[in-house]
C-alpha positions in Angstrom: 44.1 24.4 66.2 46.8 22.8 64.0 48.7 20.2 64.8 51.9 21.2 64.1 53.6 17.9 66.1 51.4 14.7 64.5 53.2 11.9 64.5 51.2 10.7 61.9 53.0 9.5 57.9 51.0 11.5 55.0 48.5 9.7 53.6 50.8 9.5 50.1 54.3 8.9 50.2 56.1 11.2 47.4 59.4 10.0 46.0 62.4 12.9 44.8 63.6 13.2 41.0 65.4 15.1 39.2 64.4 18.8 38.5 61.2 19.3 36.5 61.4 21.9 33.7 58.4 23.8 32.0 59.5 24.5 28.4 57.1 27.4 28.6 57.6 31.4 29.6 55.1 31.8 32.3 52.1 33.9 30.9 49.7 36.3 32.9 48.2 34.6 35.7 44.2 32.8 35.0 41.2 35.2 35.7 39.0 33.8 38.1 35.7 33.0 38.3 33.6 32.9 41.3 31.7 29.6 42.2 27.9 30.2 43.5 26.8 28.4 46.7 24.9 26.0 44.9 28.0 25.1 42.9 30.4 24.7 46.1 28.0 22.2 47.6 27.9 20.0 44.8 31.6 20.1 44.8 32.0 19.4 48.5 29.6 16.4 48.0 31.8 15.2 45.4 35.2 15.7 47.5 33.1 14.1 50.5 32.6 11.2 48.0 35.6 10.7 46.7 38.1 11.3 49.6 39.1 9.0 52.5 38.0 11.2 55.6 39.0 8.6 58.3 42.8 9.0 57.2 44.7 10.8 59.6 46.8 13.6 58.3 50.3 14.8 59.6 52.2 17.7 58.0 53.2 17.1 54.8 56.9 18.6 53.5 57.6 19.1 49.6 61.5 19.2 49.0 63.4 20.0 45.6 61.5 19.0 42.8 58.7 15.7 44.7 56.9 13.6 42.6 53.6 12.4 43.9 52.2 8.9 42.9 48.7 9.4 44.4 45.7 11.1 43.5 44.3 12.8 47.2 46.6 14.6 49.5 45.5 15.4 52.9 47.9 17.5 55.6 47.5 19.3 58.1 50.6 21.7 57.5 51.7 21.6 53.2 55.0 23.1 53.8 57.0 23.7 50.8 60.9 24.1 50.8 62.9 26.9 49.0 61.8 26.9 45.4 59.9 22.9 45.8 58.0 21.8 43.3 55.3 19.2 43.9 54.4 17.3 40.8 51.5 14.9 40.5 53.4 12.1 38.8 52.9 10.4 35.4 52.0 7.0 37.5 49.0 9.2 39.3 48.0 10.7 35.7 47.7 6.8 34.5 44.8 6.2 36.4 43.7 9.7 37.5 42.9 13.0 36.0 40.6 14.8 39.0 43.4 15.4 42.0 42.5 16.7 45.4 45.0 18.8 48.2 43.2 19.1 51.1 45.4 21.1 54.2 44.3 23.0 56.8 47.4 25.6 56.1 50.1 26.2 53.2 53.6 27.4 54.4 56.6 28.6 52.2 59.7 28.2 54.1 60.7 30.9 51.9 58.3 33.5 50.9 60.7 35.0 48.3 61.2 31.7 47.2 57.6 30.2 47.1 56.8 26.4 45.7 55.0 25.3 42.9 52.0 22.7 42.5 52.3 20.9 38.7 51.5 18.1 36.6 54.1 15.7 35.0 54.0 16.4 31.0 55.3 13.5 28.9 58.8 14.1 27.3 57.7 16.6 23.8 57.6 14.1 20.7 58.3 14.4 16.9 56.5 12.9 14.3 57.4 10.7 12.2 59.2 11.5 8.9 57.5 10.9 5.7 58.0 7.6 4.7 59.1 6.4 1.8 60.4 8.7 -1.7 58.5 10.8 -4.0 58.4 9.0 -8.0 61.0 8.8 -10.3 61.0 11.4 -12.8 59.6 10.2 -16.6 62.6 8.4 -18.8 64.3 10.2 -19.9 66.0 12.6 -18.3 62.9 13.4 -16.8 62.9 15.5 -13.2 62.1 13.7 -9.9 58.5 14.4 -8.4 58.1 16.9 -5.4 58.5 14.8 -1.8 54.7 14.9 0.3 55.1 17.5 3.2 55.7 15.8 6.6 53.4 14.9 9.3 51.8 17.2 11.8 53.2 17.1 15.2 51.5 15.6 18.0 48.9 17.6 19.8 50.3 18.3 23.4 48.6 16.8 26.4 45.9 18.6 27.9 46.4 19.5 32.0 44.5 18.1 34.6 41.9 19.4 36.9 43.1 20.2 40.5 40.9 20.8 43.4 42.6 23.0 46.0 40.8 23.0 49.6 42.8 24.7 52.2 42.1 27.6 55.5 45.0 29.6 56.1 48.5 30.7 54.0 49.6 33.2 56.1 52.8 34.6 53.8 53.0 33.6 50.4 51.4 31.2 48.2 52.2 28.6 46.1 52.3 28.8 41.6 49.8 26.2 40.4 51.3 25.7 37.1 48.5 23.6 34.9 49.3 24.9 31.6 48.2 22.3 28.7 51.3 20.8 27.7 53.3 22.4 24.5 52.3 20.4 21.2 54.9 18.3 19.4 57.3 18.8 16.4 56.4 18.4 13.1 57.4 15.5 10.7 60.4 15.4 8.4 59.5 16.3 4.6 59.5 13.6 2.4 62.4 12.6 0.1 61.7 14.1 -3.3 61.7 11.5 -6.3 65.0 10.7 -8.1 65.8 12.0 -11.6 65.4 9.7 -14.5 68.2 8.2 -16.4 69.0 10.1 -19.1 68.5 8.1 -22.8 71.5 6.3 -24.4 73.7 8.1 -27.4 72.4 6.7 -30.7 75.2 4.4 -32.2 77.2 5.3 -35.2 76.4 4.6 -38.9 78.5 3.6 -41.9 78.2 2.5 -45.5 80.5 0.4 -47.6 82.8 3.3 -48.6 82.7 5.8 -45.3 81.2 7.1 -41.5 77.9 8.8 -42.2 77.9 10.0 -38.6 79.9 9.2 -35.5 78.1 7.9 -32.1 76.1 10.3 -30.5 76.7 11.4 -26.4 74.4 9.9 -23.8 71.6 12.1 -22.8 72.5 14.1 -18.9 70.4 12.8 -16.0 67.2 14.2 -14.7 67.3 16.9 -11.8 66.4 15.1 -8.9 63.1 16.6 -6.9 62.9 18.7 -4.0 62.2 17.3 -0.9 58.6 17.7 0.7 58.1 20.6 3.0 58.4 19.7 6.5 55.3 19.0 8.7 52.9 21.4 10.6 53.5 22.0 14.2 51.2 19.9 16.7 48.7 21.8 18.7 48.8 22.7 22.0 47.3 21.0 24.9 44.4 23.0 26.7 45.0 23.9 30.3 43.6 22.5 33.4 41.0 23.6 36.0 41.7 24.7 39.3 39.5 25.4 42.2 40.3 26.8 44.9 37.9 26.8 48.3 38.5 28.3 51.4 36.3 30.5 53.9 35.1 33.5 52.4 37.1 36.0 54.7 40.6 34.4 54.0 39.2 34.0 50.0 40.5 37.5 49.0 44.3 37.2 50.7 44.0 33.8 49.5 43.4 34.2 45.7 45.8 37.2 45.8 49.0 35.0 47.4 47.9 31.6 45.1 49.5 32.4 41.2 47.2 29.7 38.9 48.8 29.8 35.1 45.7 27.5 33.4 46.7 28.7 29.9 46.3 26.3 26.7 50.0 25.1 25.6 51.5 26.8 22.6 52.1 25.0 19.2 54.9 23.2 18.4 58.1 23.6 15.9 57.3 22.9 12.4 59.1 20.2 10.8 62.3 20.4 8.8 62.2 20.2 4.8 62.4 16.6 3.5 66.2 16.0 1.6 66.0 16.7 -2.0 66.0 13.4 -4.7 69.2 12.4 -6.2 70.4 13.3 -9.9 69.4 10.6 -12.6 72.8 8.6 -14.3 73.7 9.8 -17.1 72.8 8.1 -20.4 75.7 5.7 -22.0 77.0 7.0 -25.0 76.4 5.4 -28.5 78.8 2.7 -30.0 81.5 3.1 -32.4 81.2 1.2 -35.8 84.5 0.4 -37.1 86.4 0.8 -39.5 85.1 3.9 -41.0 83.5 5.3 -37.6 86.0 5.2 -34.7 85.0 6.4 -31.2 82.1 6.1 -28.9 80.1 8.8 -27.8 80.7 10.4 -24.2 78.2 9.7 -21.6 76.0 11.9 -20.2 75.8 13.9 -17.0 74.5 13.2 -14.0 71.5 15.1 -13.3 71.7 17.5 -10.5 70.5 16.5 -6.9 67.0 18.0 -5.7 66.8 20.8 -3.4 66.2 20.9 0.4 62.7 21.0 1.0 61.3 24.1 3.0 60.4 24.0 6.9 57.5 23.8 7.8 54.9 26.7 8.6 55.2 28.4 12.1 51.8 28.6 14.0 50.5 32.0 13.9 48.7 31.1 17.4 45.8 28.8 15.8 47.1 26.0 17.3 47.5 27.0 20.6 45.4 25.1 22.9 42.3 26.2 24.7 43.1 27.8 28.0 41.3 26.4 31.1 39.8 27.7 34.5 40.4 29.2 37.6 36.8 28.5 40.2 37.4 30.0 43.5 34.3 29.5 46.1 33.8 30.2 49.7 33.3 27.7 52.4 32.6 27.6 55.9 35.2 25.8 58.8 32.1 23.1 59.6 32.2 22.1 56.0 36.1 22.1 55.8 35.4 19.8 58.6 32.5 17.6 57.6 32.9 17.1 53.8 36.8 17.6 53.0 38.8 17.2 56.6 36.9 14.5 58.0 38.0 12.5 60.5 41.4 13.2 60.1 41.3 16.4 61.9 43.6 16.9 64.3 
């Protein structure tokens, strides 16, 4: 029987933050694939291992959106709240990547409304621009060189694995969302290259008697260059492992109330197109030469500015990351009770 009235404090204490948002639309839930006896019993030696079986366990109640800082939980009733989410927290994910639930049942206090299991991703970075600016075009008047393209986002972080040991759900069951986190946003283009200066106006010319020619203009400004194309999305991160164990007569009602979305993240934005180079000064214009040659020459234009470079190339779904795995094996109560409940049981 379960002890719906222990007394007892979970054997993790969860804190409540603010509302947890998956960036991604939910895709079709993970094919599973079923674990072979041999399998299961390494796996329960290793929960048997790893877990504290002389911690008592009490029911355990995820509210709003719960963060939890540990690494094993152990209940005897997981009862989720309307639309709860319990998230195994970036503090457990420092030292941990292998997290175990262990309960004897899994309520929804709302079965149109059911909870969600999930891993904290990190905020979604960018990558750095490209530092720096393309060359200087060639004096003169020469056009500014082509920015580099940006950097590549950064490649999302992959989900962890989650071992999922429980007897009963009797109405609906929880999401496990371990989808590999969504990969980062692609650099900034480089700055393309100024244009050169343009060359000075030659200087007028006399002899003793006239102006053989007046001062010349200055020559216009180089074009400035286009800015480098932006960077390459990141890749996505590749999605966890799940197992689920329970006794084989409950497994097919089980798997069937338990949505697992293991799917690899997708790619990230591509960058945006580095700013185009600036227009080169024009050149001065040449010098008057007095008396017979009155004027200076005009000076030139300044060259136009660079063009905006391009974005950067949308993933065509290379870089989405590798989707993971959904193990469902059978147990029976005695090795619920021996290797994963211990003595805790109420």
């Amino acid at each position: 029987m379960i002890n719906r009235q222990s007394m007892f404090k979970p054997f993790i204490v969860a804190t409540l933050v603010s509302p947890f948002v998956f960036a991604q639309a939910t895709p079709p839930a993970a094919t599973q694939k079923n674990l072979q006896p041999g399998d299961v019993a390494t796996i329960l030696l290793q929960i048997k291992q790893t877990s504290i079986p002389t911690i008592p366990a009490a029911d355990y109640v995820v509210t709003g959106n719960q963060k939890f800082d540990g690494w094993f939980l152990k209940a005897n009733r997981l009862i989720f709240k309307k639309n709860a989410t319990l998230v195994f927290s970036r503090t457990a994910l420092q030292s941990r990547r292998v997290f175990y639930i262990v309960a004897q049942e899994v309520d929804m206090e709302d079965n149109s409304a059911p909870g969600t299991i999930a891993w904290e991703q990190p905020p979604t970075s960018t990558a750095p621009a490209s530092s720096g600016q393309a060359a200087t075009g060639p004096y003169p008047s020469g056009a500014g060189h082509p920015g580099d393209i940006g950097n590549a986002g950064p490649t999302g972080e992959s989900a962890p694995t989650l071992y999922f040991t429980v007897l009963a759900i009797p109405g609906s069951g929880p999401k496990v969302d371990f989808r590999g986190q969504p990969g980062g946003i692609g650099g900034q283009g480089q700055k393309g290259g100024s244009g050169a200066a343009g060359g000075g106006g030659a200087s007028a010319a006399q002899n003793l008697f006239n102006c053989m020619h007046g001062a010349g203009n200055g020559g216009d400004g180089g074009q400035g260059g286009p800015g480098g194309p932006g960077g390459n999305p990141g890749a996505g991160g590749s999605g966890g492992t799940v197992t689920i164990l329970s006794s084989a007569n409950l497994l097919p009602a089980l798997t069937s109330r338990v949505r697992v979305l293991v799917s690899g993240g997708v790619a990230g934005q591509p960058g945006s197109g580095g700013p185009g180079g600036d227009g080169g000064p024009g050149g001065p214009g040449g010098a008057q030469q007095l008396p017979y040659c009155q004027g200076n020459g005009a000076n030139g234009r300044t060259g136009g500015p660079g063009t905006q470079g391009p974005a950067g190339q949308a993933d065509n779904g290379a870089l989405k990351g590798t989707d993971g795995d959904l193990l469902v094996g059978a147990i029976t109560p005695a090795d619920f009770t021996n290797f994963v409940y211990g003595g805790g049981q109420p």
